[in-house]
PDB file of the backbone (N, CA, C, O) and the ligand in Angstrom, with CONECT records:
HET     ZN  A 101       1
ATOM      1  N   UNK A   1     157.721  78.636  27.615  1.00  0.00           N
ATOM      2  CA  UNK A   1     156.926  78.597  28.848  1.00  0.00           C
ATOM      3  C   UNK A   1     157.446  77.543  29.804  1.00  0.00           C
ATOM      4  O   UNK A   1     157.700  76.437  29.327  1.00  0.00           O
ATOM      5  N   UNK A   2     157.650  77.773  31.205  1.00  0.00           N
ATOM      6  CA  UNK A   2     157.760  76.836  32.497  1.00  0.00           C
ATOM      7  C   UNK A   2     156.897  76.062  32.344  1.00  0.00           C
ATOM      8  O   UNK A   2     155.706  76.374  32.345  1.00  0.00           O
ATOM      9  N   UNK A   3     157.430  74.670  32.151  1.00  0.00           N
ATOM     10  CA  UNK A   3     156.163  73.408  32.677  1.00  0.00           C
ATOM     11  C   UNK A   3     155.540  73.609  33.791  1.00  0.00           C
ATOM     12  O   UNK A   3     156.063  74.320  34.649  1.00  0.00           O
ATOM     13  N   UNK A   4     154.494  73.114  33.963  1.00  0.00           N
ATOM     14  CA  UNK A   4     153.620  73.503  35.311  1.00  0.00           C
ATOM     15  C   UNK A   4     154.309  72.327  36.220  1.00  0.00           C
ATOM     16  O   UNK A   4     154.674  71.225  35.809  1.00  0.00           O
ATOM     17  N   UNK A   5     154.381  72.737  37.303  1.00  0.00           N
ATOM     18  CA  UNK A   5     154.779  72.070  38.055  1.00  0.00           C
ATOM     19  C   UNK A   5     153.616  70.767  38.388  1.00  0.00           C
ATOM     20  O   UNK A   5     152.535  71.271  38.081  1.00  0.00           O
ATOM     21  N   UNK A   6     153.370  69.397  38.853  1.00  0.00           N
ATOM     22  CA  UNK A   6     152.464  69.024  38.865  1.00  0.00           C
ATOM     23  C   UNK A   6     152.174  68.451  40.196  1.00  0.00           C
ATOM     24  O   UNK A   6     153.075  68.669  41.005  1.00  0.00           O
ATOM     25  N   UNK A   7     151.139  67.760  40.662  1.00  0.00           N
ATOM     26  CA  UNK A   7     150.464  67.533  42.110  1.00  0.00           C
ATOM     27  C   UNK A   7     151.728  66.799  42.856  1.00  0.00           C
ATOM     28  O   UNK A   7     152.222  67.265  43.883  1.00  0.00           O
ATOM     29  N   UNK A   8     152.194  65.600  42.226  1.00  0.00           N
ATOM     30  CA  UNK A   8     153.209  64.655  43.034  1.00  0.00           C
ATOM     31  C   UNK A   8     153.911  65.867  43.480  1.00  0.00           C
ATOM     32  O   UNK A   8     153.751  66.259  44.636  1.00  0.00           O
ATOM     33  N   UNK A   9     154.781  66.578  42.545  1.00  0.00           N
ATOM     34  CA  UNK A   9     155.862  67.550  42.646  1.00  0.00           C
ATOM     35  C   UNK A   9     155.883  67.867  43.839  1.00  0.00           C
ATOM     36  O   UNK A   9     156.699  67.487  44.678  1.00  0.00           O
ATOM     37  N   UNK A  10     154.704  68.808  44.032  1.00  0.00           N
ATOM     38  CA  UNK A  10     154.184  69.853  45.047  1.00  0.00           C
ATOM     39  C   UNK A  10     154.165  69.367  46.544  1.00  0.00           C
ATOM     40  O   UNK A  10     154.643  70.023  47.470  1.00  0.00           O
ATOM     41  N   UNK A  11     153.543  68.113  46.675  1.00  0.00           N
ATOM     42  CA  UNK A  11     153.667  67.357  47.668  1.00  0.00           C
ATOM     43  C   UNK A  11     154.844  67.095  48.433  1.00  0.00           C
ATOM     44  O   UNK A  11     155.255  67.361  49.563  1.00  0.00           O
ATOM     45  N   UNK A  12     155.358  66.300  47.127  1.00  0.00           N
ATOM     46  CA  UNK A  12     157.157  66.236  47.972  1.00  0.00           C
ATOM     47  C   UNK A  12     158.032  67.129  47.952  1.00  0.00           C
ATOM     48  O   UNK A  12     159.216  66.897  48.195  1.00  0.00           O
ATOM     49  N   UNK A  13     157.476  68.500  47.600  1.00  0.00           N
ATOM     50  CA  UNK A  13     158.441  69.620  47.756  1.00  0.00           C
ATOM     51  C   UNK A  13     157.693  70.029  49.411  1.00  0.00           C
ATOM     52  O   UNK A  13     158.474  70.389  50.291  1.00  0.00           O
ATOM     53  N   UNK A  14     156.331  69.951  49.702  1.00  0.00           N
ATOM     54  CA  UNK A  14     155.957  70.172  50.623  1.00  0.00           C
ATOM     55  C   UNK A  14     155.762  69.570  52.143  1.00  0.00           C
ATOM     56  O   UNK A  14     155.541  70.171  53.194  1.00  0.00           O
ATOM     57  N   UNK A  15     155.981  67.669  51.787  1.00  0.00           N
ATOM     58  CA  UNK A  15     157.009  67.132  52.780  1.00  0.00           C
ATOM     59  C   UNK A  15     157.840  67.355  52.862  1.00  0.00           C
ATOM     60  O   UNK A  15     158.240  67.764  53.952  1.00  0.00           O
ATOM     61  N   UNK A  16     158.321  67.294  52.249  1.00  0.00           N
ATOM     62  CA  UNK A  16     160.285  67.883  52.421  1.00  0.00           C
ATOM     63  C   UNK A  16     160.685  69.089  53.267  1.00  0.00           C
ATOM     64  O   UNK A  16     161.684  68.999  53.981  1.00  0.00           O
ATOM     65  N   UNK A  17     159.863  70.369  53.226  1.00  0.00           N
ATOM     66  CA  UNK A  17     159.616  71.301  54.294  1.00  0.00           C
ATOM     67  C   UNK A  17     160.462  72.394  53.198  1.00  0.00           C
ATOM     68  O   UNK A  17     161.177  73.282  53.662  1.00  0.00           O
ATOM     69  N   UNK A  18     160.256  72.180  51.469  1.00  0.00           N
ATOM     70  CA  UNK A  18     161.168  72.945  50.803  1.00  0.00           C
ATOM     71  C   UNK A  18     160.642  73.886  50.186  1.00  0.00           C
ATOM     72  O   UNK A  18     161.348  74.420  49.330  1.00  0.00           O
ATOM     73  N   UNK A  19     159.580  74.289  50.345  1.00  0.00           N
ATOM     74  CA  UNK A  19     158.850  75.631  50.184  1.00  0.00           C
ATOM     75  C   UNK A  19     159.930  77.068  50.916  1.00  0.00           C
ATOM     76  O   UNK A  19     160.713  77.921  50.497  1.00  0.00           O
ATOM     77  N   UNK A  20     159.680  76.878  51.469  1.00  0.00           N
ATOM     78  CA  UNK A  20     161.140  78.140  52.288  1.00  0.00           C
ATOM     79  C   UNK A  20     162.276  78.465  52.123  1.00  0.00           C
ATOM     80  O   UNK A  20     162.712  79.543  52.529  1.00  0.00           O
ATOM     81  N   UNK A  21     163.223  77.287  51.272  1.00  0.00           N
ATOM     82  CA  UNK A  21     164.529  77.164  50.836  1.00  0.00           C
ATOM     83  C   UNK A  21     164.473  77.097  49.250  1.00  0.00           C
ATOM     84  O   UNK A  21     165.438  77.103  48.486  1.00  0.00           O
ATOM     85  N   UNK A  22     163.312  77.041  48.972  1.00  0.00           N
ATOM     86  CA  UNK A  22     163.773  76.604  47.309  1.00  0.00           C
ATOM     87  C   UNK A  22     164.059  77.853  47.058  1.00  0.00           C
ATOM     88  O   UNK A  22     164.093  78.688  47.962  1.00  0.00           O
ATOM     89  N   UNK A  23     164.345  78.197  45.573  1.00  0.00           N
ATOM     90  CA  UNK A  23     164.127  79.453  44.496  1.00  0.00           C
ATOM     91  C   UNK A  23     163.497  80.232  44.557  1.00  0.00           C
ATOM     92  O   UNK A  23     162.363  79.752  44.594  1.00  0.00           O
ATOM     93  N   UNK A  24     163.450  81.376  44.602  1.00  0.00           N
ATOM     94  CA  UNK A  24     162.377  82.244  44.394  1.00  0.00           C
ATOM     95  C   UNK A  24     161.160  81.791  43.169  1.00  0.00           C
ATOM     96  O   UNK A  24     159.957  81.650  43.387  1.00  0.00           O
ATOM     97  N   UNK A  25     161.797  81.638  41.987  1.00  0.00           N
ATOM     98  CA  UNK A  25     160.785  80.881  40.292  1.00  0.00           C
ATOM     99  C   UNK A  25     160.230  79.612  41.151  1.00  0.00           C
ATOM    100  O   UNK A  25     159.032  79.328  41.141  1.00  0.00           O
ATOM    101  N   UNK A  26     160.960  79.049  41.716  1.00  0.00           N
ATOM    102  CA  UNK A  26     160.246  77.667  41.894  1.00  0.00           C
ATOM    103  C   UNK A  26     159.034  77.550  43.125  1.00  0.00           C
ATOM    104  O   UNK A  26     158.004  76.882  43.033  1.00  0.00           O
ATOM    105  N   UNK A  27     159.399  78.274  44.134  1.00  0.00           N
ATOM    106  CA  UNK A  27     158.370  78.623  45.122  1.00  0.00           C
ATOM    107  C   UNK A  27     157.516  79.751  44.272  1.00  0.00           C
ATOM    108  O   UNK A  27     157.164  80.537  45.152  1.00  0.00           O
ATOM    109  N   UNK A  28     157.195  80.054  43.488  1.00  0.00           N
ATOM    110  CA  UNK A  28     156.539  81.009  42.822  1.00  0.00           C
ATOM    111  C   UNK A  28     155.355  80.253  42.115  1.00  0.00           C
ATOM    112  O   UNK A  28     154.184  80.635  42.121  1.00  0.00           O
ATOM    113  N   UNK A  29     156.036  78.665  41.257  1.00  0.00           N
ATOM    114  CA  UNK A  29     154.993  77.886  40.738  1.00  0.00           C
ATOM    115  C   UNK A  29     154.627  77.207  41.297  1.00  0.00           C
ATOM    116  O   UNK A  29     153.601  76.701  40.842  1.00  0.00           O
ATOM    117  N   UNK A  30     155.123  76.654  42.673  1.00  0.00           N
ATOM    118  CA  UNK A  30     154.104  75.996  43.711  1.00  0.00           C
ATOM    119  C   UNK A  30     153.245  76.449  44.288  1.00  0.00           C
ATOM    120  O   UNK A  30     152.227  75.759  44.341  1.00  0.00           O
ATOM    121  N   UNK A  31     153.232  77.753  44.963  1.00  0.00           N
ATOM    122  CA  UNK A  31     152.261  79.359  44.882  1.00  0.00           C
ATOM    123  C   UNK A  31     151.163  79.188  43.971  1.00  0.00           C
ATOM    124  O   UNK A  31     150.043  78.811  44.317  1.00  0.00           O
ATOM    125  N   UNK A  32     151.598  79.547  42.499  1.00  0.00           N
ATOM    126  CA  UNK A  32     150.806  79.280  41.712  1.00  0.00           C
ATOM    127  C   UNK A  32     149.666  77.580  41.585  1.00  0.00           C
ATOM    128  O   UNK A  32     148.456  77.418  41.746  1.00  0.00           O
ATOM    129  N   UNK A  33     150.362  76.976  41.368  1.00  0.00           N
ATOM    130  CA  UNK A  33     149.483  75.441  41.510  1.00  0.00           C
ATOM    131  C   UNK A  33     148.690  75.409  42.935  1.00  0.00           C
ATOM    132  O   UNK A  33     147.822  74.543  43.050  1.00  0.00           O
ATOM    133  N   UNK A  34     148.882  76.122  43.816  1.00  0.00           N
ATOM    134  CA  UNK A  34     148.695  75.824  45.153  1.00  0.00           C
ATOM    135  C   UNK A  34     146.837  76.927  44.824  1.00  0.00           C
ATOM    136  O   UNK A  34     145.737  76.577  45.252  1.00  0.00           O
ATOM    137  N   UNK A  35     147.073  77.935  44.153  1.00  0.00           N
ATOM    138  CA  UNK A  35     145.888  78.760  43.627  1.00  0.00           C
ATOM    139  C   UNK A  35     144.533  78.000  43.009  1.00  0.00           C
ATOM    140  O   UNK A  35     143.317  78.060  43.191  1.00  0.00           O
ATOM    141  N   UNK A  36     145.570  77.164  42.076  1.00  0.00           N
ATOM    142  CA  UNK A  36     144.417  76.330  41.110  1.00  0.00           C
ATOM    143  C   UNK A  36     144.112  75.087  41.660  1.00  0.00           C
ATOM    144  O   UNK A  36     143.038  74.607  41.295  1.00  0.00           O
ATOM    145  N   UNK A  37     144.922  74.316  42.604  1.00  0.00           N
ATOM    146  CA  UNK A  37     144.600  73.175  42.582  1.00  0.00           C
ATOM    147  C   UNK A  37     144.264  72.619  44.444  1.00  0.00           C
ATOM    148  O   UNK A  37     145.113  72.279  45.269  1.00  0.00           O
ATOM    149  N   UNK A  38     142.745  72.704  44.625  1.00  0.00           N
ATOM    150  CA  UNK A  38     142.202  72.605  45.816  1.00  0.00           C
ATOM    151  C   UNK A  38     142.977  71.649  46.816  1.00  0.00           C
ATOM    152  O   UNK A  38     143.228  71.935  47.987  1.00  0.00           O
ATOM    153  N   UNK A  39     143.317  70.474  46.177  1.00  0.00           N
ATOM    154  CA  UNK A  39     143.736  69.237  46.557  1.00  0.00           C
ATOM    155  C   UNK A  39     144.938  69.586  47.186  1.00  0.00           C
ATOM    156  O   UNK A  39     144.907  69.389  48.400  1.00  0.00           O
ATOM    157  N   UNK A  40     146.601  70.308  46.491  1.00  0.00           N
ATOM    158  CA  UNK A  40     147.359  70.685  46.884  1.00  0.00           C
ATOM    159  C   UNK A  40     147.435  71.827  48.134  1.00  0.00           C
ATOM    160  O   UNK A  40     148.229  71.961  49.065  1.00  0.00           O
ATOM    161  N   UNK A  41     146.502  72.419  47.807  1.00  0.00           N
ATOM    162  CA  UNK A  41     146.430  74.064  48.727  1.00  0.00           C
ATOM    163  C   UNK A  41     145.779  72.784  50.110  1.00  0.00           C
ATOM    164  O   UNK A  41     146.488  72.795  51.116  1.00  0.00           O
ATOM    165  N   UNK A  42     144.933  72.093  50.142  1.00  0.00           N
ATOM    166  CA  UNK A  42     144.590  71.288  51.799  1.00  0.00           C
ATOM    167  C   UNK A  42     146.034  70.542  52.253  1.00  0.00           C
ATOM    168  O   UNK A  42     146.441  70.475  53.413  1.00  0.00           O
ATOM    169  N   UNK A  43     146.687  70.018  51.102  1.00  0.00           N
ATOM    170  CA  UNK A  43     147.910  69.609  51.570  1.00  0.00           C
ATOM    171  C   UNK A  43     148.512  70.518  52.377  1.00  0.00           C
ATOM    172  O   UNK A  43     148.946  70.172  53.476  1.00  0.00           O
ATOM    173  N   UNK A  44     148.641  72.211  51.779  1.00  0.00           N
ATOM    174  CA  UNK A  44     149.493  72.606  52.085  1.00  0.00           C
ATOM    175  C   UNK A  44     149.274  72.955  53.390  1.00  0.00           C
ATOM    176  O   UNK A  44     150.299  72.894  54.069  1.00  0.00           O
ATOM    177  N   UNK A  45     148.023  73.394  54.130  1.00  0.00           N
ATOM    178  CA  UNK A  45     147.405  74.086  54.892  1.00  0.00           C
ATOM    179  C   UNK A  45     147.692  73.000  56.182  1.00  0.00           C
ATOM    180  O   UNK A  45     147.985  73.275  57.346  1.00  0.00           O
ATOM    181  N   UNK A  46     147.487  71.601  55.509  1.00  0.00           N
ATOM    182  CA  UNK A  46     147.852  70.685  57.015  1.00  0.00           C
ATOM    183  C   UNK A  46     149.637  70.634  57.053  1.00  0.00           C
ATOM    184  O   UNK A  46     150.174  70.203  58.074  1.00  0.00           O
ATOM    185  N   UNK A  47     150.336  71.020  56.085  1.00  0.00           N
ATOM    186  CA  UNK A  47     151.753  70.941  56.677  1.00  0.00           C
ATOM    187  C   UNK A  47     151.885  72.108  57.530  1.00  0.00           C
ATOM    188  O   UNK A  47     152.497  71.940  58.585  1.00  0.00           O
ATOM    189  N   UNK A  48     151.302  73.566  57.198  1.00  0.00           N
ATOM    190  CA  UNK A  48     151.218  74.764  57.860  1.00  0.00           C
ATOM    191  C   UNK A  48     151.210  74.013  59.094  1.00  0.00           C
ATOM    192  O   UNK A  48     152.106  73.399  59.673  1.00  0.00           O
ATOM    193  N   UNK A  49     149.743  74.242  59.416  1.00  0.00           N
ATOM    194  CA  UNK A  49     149.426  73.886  60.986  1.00  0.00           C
ATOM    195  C   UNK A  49     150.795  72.835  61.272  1.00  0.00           C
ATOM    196  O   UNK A  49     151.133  72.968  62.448  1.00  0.00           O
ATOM    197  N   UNK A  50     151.393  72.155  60.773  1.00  0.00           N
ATOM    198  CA  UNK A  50     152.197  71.414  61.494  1.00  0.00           C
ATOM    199  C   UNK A  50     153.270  71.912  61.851  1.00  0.00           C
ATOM    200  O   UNK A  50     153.717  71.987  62.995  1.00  0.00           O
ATOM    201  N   UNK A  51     153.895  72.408  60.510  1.00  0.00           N
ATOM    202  CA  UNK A  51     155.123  73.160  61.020  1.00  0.00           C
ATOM    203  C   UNK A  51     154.774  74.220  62.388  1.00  0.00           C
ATOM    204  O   UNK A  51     155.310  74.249  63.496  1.00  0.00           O
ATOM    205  N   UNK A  52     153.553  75.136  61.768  1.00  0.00           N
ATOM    206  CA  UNK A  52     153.381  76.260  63.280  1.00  0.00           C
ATOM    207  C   UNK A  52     153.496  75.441  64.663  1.00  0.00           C
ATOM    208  O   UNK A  52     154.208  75.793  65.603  1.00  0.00           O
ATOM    209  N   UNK A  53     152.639  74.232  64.636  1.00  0.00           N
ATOM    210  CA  UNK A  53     152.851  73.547  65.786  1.00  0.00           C
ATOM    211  C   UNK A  53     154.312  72.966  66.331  1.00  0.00           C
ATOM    212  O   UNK A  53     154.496  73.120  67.538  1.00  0.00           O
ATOM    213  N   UNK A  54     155.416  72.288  65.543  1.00  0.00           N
ATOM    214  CA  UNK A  54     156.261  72.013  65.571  1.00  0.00           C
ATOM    215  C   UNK A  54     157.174  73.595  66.292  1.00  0.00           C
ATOM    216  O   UNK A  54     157.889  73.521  67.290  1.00  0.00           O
ATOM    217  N   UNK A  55     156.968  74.668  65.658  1.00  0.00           N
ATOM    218  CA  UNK A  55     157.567  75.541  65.954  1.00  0.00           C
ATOM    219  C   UNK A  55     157.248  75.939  67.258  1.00  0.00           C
ATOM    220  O   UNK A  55     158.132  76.398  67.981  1.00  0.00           O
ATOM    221  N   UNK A  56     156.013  75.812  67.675  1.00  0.00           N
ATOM    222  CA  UNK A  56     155.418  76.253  68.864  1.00  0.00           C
ATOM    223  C   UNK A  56     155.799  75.235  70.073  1.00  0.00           C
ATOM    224  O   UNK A  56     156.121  75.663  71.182  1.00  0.00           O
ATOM    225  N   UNK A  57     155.738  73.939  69.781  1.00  0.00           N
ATOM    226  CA  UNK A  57     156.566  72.870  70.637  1.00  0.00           C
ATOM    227  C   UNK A  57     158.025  73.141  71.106  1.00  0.00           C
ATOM    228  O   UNK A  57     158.584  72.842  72.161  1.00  0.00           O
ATOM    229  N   UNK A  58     158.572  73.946  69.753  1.00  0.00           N
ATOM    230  CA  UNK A  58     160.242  74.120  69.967  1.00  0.00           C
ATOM    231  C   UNK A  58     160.289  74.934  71.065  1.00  0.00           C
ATOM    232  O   UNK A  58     160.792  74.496  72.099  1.00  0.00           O
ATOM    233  N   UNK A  59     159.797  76.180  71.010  1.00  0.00           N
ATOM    234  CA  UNK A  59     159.950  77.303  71.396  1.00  0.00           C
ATOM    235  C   UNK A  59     159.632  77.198  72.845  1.00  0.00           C
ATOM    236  O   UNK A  59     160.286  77.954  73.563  1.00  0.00           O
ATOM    237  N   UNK A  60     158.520  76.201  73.595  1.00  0.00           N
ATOM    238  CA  UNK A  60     158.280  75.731  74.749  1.00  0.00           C
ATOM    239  C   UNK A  60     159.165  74.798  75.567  1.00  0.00           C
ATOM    240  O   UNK A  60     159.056  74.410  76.730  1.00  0.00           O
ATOM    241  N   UNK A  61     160.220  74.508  74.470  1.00  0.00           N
ATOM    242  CA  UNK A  61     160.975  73.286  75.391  1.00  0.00           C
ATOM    243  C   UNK A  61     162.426  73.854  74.920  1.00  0.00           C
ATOM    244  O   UNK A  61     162.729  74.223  73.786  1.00  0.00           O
ATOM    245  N   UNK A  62     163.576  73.819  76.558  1.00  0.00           N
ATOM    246  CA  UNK A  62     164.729  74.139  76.706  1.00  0.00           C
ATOM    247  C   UNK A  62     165.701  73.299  75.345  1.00  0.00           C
ATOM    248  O   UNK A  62     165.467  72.215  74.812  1.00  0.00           O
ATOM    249  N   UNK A  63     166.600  74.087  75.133  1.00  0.00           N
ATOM    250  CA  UNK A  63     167.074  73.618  73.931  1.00  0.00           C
ATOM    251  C   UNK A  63     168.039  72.488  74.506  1.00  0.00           C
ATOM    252  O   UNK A  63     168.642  72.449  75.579  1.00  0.00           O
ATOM    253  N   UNK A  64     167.984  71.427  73.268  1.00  0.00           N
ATOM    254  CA  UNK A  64     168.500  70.044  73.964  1.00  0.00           C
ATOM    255  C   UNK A  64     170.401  70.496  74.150  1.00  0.00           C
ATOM    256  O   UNK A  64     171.137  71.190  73.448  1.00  0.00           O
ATOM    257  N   UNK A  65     170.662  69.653  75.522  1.00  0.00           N
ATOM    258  CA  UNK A  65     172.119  69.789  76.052  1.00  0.00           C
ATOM    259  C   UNK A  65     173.086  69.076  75.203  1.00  0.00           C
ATOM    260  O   UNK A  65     174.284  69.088  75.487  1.00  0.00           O
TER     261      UNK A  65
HETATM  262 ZN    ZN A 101     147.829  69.829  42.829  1.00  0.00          ZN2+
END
């Protein structure tokens, strides 16, 4: 069996902005932990809104010269 991935893990895979680039298995058990564990899933939900915002900032401003 895969060790569960655990809370620190998840976090700094989710500062890091490495949810999108990791593994398919490995974004699969952060998925998973993100199900069971309330604490992680609010983490994740305020990097969301950030990145969307970040993206939405990009997309409004001319790309730098
Ligand atoms: Zn957690």
């Amino acid at each position: 069996m895969t060790p569960n991935i655990d809370c620190k893990e998840v976090s700094r895979l989710l500062s890091a902005g490495m949810d999108n680039t990791m593994p398919v298995a490995e974004r699969a058990r952060l998925r998973h932990h993100l199900v069971l564990c309330d604490a992680c899933r609010n983490v994740n939900d305020q990097f969301d809104l950030l990145r969307r915002a970040i993206r939405q900032i990009g997309r409004n401003e001319p790309p730098p010269q």
